[in-house]
Backbone as numpy.savetxt, mean C-alpha at the origin, in Angstrom:
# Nx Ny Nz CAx CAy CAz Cx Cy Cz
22.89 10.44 -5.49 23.87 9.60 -4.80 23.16 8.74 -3.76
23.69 7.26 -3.68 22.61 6.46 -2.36 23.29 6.80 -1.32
22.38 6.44 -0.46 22.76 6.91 0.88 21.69 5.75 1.59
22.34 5.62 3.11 21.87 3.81 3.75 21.18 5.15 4.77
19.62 4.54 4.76 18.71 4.87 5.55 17.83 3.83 6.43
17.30 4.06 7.54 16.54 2.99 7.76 14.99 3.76 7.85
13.94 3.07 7.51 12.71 2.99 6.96 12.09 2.05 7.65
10.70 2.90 8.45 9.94 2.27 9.21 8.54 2.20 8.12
8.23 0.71 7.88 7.08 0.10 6.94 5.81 0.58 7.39
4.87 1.06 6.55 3.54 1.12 7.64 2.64 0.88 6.12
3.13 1.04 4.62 2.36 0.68 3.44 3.01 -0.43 2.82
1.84 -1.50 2.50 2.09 -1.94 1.71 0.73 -2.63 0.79
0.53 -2.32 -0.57 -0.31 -2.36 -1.33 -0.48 -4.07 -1.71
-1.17 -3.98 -2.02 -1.90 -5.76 -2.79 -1.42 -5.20 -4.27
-0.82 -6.63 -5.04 -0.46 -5.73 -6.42 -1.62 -5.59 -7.86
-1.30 -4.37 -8.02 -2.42 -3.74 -8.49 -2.12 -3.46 -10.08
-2.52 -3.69 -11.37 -2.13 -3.21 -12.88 -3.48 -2.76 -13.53
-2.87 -1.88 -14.67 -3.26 -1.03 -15.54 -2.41 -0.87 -16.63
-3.20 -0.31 -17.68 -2.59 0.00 -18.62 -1.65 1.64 -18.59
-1.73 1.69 -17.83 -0.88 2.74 -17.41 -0.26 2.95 -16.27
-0.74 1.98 -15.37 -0.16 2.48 -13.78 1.01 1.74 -13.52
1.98 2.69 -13.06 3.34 2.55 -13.07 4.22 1.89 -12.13
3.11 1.63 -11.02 3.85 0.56 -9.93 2.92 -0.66 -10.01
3.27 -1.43 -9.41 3.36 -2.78 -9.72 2.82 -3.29 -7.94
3.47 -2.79 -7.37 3.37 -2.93 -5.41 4.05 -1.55 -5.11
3.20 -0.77 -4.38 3.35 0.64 -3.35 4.34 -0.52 -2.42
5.39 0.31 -1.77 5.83 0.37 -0.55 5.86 1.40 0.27
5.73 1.88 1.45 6.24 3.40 2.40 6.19 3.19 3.26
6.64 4.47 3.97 6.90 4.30 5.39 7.47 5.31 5.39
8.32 5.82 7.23 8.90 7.00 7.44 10.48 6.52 8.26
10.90 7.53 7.35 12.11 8.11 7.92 12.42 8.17 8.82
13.83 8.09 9.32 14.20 8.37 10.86 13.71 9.49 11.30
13.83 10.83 10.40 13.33 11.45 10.55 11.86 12.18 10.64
11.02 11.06 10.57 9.73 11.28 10.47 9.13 11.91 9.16
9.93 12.16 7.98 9.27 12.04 6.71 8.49 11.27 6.28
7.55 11.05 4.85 7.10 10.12 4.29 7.86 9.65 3.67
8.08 8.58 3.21 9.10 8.08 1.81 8.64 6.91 1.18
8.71 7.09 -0.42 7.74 6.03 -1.46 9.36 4.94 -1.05
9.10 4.00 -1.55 10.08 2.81 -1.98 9.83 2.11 -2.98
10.56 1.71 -4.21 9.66 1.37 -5.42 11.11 1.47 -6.30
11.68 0.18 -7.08 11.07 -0.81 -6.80 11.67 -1.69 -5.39
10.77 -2.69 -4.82 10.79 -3.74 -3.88 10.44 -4.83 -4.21
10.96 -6.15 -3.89 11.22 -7.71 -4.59 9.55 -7.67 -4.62
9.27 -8.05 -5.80 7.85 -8.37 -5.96 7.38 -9.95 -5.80
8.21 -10.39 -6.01 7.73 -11.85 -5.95 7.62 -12.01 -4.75
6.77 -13.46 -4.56 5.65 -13.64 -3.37 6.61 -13.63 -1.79
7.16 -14.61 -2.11 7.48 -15.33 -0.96 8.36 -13.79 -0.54
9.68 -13.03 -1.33 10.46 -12.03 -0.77 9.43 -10.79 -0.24
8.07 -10.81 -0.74 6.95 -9.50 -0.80 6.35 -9.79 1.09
6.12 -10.78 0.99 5.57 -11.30 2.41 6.57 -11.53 3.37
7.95 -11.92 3.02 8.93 -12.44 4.29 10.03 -12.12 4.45
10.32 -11.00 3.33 11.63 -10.30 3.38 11.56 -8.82 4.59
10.64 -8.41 4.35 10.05 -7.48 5.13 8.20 -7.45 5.64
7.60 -6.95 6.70 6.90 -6.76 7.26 6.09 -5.49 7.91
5.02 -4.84 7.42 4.19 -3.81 7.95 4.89 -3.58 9.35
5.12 -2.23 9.77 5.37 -1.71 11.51 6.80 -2.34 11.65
7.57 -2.66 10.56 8.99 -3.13 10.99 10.42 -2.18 10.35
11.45 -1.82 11.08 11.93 -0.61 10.38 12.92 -1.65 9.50
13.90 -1.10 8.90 14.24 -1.45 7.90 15.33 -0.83 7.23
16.91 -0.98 6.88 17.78 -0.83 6.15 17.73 -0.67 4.94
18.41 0.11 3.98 18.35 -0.25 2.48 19.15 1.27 1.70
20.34 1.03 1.01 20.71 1.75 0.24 19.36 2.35 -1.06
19.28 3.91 -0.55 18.47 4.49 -1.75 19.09 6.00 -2.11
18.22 6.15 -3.70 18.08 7.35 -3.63 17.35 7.69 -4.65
16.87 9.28 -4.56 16.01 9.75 -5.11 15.34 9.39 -6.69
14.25 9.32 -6.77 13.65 8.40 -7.74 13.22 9.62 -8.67
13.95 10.02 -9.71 13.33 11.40 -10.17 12.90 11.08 -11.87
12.43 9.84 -11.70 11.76 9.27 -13.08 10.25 9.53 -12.48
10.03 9.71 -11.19 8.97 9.76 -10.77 8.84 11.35 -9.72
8.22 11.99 -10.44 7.68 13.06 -9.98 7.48 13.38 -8.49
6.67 12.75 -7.87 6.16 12.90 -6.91 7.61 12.86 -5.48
7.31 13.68 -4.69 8.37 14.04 -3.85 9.32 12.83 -2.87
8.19 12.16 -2.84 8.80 11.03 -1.53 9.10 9.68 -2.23
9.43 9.69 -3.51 9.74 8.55 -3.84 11.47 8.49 -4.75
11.57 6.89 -3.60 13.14 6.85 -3.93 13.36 5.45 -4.59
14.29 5.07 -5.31 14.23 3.96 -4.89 15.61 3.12 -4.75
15.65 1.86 -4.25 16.76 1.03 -4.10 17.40 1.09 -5.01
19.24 1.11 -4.25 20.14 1.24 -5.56 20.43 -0.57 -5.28
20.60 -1.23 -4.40 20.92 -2.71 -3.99 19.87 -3.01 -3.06
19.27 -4.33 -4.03 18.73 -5.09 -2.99 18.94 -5.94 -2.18
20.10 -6.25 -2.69 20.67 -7.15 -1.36 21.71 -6.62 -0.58
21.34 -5.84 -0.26 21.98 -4.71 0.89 20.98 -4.38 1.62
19.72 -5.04 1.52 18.06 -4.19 2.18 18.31 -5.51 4.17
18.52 -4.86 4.86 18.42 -5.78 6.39 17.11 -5.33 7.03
16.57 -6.16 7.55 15.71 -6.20 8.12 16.39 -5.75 9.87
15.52 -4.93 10.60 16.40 -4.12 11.87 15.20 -4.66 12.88
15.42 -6.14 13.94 15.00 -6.52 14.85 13.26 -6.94 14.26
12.05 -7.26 15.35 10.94 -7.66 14.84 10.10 -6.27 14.81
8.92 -7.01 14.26 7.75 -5.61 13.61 7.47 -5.34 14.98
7.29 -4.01 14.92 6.50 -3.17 16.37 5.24 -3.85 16.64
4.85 -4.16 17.72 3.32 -4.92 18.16 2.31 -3.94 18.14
1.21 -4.55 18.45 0.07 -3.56 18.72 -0.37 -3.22 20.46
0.65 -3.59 21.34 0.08 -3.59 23.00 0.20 -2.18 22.98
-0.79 -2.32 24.27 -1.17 -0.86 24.84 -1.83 0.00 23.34
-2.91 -0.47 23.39 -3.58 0.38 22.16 -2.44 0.85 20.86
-1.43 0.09 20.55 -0.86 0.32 19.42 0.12 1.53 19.83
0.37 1.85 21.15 1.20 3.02 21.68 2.07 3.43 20.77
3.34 2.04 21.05 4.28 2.43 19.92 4.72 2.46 18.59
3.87 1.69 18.30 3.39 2.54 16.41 3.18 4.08 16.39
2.30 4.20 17.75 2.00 5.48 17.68 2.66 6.80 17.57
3.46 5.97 18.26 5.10 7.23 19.03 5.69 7.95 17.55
5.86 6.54 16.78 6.56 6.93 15.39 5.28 7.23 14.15
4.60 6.62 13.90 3.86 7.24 13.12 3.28 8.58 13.29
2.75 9.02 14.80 2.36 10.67 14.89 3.92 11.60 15.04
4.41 11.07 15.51 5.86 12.20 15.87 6.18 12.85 14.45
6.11 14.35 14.90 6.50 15.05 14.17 5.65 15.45 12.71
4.54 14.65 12.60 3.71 14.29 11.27 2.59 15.27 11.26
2.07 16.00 9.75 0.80 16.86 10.08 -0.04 15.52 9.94
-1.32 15.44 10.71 -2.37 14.94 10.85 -3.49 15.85 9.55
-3.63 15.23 8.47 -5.00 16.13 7.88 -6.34 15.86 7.90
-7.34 16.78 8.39 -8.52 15.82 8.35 -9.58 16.24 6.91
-8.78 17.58 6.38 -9.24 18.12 5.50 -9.10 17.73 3.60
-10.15 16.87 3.17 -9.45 16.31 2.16 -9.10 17.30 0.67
-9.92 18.42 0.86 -9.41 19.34 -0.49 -8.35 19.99 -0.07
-7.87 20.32 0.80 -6.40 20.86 1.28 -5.79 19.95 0.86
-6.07 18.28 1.23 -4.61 17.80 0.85 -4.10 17.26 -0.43
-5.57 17.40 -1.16 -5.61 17.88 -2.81 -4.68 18.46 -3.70
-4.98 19.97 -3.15 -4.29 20.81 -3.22 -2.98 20.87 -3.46
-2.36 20.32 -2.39 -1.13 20.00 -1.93 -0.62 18.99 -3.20
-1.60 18.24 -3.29 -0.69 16.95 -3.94 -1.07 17.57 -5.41
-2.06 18.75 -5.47 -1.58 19.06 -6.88 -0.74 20.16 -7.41
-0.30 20.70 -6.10 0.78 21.29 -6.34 2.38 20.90 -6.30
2.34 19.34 -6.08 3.34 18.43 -5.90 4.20 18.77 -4.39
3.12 19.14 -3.69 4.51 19.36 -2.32 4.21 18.15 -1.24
3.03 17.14 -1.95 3.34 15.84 -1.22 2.38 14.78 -1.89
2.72 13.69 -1.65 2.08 12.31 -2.46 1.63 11.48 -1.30
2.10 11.47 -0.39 1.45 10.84 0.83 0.77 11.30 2.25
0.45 11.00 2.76 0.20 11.68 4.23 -1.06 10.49 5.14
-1.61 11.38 5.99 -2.19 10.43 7.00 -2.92 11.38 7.03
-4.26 10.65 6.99 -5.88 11.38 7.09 -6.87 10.63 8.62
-7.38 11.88 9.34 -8.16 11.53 9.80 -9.76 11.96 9.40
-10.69 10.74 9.07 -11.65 11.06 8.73 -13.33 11.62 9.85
-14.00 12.75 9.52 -14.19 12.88 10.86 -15.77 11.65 11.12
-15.65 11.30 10.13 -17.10 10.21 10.50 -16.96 9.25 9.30
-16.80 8.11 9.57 -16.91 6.95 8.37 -18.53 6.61 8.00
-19.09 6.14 6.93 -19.92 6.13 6.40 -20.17 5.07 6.34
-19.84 4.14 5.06 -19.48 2.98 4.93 -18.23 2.12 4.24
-18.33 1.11 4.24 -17.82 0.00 3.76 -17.94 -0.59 2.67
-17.70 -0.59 1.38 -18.26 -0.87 0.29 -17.50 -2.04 -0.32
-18.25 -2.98 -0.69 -17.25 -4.34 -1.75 -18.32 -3.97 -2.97
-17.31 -4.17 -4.57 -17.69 -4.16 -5.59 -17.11 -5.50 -6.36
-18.11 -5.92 -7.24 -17.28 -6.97 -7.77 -16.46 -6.03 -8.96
-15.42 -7.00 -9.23 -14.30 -6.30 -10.72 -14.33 -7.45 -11.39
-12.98 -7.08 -12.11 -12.75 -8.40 -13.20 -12.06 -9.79 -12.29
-12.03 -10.30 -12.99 -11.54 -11.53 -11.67 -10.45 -11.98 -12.46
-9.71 -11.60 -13.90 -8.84 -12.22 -14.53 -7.87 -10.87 -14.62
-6.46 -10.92 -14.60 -5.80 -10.29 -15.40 -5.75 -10.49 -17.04
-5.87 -9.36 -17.70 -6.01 -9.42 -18.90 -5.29 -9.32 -19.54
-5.07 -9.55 -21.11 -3.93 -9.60 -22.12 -3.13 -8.32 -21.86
-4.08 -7.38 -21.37 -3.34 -5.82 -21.41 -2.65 -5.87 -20.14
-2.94 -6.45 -18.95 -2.49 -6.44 -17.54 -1.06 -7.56 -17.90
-1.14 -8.49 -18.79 0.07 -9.54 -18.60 1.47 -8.78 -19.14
0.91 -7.91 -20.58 1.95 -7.53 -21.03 2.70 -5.94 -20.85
2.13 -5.23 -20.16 2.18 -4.38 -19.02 3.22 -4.93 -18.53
2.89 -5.46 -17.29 3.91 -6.60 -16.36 5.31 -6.84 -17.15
4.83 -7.48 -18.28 6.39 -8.07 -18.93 6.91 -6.59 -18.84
6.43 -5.50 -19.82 7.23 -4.77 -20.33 7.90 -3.97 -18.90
7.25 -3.83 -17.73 7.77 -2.98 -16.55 8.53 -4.03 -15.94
8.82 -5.28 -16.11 9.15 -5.95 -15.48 10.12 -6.38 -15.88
10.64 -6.70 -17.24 11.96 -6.25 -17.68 12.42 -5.36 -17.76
11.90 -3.88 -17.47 12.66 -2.46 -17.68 13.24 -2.71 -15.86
12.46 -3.42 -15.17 12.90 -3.26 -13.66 13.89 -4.61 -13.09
14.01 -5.06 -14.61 14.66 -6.31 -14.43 14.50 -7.37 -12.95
13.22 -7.66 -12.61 12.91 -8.44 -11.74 12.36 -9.86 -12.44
12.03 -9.24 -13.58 11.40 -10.99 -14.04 12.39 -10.99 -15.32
12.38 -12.15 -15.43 13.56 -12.90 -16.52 12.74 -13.21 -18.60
11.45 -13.49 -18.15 11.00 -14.60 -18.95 9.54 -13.92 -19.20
8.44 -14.34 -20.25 7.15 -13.99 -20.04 6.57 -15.16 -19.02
7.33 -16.80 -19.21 6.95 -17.70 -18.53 7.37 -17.37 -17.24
7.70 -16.85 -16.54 7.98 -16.43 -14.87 7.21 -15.37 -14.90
6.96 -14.52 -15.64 5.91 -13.08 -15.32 4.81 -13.83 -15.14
4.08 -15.03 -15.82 2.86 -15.83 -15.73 2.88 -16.43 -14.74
4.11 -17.37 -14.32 3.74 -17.59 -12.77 3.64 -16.81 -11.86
4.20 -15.68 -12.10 4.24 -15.11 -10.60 2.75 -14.32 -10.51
2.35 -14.29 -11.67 0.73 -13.72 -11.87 -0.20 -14.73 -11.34
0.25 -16.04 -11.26 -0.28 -17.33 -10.68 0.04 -17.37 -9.51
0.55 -16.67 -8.97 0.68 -16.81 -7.22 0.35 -15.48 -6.40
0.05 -14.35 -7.27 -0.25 -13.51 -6.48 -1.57 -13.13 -7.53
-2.36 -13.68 -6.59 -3.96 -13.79 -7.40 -4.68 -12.52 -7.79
-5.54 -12.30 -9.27 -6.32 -10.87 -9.12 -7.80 -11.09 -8.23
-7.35 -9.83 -6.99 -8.91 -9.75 -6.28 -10.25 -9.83 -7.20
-11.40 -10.45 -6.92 -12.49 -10.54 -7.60 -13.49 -9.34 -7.54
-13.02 -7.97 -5.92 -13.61 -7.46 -5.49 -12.74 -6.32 -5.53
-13.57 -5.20 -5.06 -12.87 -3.64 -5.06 -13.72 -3.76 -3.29
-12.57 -3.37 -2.52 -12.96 -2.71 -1.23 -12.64 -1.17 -0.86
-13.91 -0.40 -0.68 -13.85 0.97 -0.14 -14.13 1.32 0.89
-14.20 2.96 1.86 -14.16 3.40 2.56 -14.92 4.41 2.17
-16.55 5.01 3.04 -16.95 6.40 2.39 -16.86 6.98 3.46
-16.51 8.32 3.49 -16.18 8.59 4.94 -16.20 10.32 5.07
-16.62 11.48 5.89 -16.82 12.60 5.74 -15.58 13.45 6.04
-14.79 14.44 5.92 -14.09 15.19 6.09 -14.60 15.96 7.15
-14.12 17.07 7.29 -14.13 17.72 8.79 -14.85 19.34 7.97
-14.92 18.95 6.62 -15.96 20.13 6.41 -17.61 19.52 5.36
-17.48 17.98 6.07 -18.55 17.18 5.42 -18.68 16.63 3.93
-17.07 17.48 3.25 -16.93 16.37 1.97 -17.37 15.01 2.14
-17.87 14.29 1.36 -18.21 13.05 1.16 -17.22 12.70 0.09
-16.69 11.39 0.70 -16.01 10.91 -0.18 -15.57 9.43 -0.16
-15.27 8.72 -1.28 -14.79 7.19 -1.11 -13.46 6.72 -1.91
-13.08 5.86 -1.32 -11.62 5.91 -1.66 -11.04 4.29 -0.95
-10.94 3.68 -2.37 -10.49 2.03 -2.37 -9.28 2.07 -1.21
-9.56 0.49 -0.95 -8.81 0.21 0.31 -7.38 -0.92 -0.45
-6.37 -0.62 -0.26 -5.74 -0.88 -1.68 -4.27 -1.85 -0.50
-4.61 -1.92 0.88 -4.05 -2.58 2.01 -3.37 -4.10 1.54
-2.42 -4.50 1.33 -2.35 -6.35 1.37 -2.51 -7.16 2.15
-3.80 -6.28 3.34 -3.93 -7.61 4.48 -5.52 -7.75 3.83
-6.10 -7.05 3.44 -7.02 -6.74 2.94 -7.93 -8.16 1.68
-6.47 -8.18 0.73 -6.93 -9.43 0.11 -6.28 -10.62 0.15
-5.40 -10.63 1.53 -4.86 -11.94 1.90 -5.89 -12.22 2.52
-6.61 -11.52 3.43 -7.68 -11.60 4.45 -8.90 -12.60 3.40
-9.26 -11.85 2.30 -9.88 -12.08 1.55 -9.95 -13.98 1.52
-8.52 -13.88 0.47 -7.96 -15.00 -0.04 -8.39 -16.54 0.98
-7.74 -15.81 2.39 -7.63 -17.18 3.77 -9.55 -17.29 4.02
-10.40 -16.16 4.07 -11.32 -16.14 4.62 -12.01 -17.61 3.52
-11.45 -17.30 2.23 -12.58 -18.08 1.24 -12.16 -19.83 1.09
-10.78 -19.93 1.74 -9.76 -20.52 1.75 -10.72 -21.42 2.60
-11.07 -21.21 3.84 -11.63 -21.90 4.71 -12.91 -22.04 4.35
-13.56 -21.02 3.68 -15.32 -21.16 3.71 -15.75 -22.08 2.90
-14.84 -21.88 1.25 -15.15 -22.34 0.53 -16.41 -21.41 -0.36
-16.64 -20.07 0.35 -17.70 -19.80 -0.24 -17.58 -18.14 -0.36
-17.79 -17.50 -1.57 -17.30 -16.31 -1.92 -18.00 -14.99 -1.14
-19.58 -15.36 -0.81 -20.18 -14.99 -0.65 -19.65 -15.25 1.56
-19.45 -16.08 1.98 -19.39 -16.05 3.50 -18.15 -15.17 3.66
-17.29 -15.11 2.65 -15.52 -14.69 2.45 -15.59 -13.24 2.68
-16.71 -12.51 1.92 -17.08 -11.13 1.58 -17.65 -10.86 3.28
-18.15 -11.34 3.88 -19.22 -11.31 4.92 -17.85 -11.25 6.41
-17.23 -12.16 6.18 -16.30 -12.06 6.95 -15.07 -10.58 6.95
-14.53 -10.36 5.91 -13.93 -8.98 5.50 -14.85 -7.89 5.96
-16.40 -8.13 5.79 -17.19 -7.00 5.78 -17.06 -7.04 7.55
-16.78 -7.53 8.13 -17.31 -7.86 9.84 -15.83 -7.07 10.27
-14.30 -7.73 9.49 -13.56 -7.07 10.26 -13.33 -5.55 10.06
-13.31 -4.96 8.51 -13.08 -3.90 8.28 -14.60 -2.81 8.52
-15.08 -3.43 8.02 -16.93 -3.04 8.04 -17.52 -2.76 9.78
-16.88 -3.33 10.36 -17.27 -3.50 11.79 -16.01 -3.29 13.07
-15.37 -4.49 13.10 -14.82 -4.41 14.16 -13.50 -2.85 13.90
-13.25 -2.61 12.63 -12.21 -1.78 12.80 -12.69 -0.45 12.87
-13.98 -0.05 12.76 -14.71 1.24 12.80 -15.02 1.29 14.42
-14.74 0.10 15.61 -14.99 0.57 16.36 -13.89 0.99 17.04
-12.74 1.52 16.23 -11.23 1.93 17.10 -11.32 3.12 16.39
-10.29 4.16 17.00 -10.11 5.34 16.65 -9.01 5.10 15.48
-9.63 5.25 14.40 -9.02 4.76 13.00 -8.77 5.52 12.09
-7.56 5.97 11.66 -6.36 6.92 10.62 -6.23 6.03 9.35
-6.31 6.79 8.45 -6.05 6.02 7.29 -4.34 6.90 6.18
-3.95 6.11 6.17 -2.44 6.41 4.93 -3.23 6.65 3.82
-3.46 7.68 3.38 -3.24 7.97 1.67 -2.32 8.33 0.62
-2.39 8.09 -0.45 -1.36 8.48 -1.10 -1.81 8.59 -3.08
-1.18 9.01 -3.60 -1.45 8.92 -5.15 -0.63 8.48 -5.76
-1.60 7.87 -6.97 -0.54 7.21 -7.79 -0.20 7.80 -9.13
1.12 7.37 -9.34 1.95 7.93 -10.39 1.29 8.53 -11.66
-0.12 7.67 -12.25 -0.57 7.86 -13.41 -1.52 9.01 -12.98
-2.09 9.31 -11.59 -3.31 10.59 -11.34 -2.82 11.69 -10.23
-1.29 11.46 -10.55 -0.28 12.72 -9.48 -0.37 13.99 -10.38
C-alpha cells in the first residue's frame, strides 16, 4: 500500500548499463526516520534528473515497497507527479554540520568492510555509510566510451517495462544527452582491520565534473587532472564518509 513519506537525498548515481543491471539511475536517501531507502524508478531524463530534485534536499513522494527487488530498502514511486520538492538543499556551512545532524542521527557508522558483506549477504541491508580508516588512492581507468548495441537495447526493453520512454527514437536521444563516461573512477582505501580494497565512484557530480572540466579545457587529458586534484586531493583532505550500496544484479 503507498504511503506519502518525505526523503532526504544524499545518492545519486551517473547512469550506468549492462546487460544485466537492473537500474538505470540509483536514487537514496533517509527517512524521517533515519532509515536507508532505495528509490527507483525516478524521472530519468536529463533536465527532470538534475532539476526536479537535488543531493542534501528532502523530498515528498507517494511510495511503496519494491518487492520485485530483493534488497530491503528499496521502494518505489506509485505517482510521480505527486513527488514535491520540501524548501532548498541543506548547505555545507559550518563544516557541513547540518547534513551532519541527519545523515549521522541514529545511523550505524561501519568501518568494517567484511561485516558489512556479510550483512548484505545475508540481505539485512543494501546500503549503509562506511568509514574508511586510511584512503590509498584515487584511480581513473579508461572504459568504453560508446554505449553499445547491448547497452541501447537493454534501455529500450527496461524502459518500456518502466514506461518512461515512448519510442527507440527518444531512448537514443536521451542516450544523446546523458553521455557514456570514457573513464571508471575509484577509491582504494583500508578498513579498520587493513582489508584493502577498491570500489568505483559511481557519484553524478563525479562525471558532470568530468563533462564541465573537458568542456572548458578542451582537453581529455587536463579534464582527468582536474577531477584527479578535486577528488584525488582536495577531498582526501576532509574527514571523508563514503555511501555504499549494491546493486541488484551482485545483491
Amino acid at each position: 500500500m503507498s504511503e506519502i513519506h518525505q526523503v532526504f537525498i544524499t545518492v545519486k548515481t551517473y547512469p550506468t548499463l549492462s546487460r544485466n543491471y537492473d537500474e538505470l539511475v540509483c536514487t537514496a536517501g533517509f527517512l524521517e526516520n533515519g532509515s536507508w531507502i532505495r528509490v527507483y524508478p525516478l524521472p530519468f531524463r536529463k533536465l527532470d534528473y538534475e532539476n526536479r530534485y537535488r543531493k542534501y534536499q528532502w523530498i515528498e513522494l507517494p511510495i511503496e515497497r519494491n518487492f520485485s527487488d530483493p534488497r530491503p530498502e528499496s521502494f518505489r514511486v506509485t505517482d510521480l507527479s505527486k513527488i514535491k520538492l520540501i524548501g532548498d538543499p541543506i548547505g555545507t556551512e559550518q563544516g557541513w554540520f547540518k547534513r551532519k545532524e541527519i545523515v549521522f542521527a541514529k545511523k550505524t557508522i561501519f568501518s568494517n568492510l567484511e561485516k558489512l558483506i556479510e550483512l548484505a549477504n545475508k540481505n539485512c541491508l543494501s546500503l549503509a555509510t562506511f568509514k574508511p580508516r586510511q584512503f590509498l588512492n584515487f584511480i581513473i581507468e579508461q572504459t568504453d566510451r560508446d554505449w553499445s548495441v547491448d547497452h541501447l537495447q537493454t534501455l529500450k526493453q527496461k524502459a518500456n517495462h518502466l514506461s518512461l520512454f515512448q519510442t527507440e527514437q527518444e531512448v537514443r536521444k536521451e542516450l544523446s544527452v546523458v553521455k557514456k563516461l570514457p573513464y571508471k573512477f575509484s577509491y582504494q582505501f583500508r578498513d579498520d582491520e587493513d582489508r584493502v580494497s577498491t570500489l568505483m565512484i559511481e557519484d553524478w557530480e563525479i562525471g558532470a565534473l568530468y563533462w564541465k572540466c573537458l568542456e572548458k579545457s578542451n582537453s581529455e587529458q587536463k579534464a582527468i587532472e582536474q577531477v584527479k586534484q578535486r577528488y584525488g586531493d582536495k577531498f582526501l583532505q576532509n574527514d571523508l564518509y563514503l555511501f555504499l550500496g549494491t546493486t541488484r544484479q551482485f545483491h
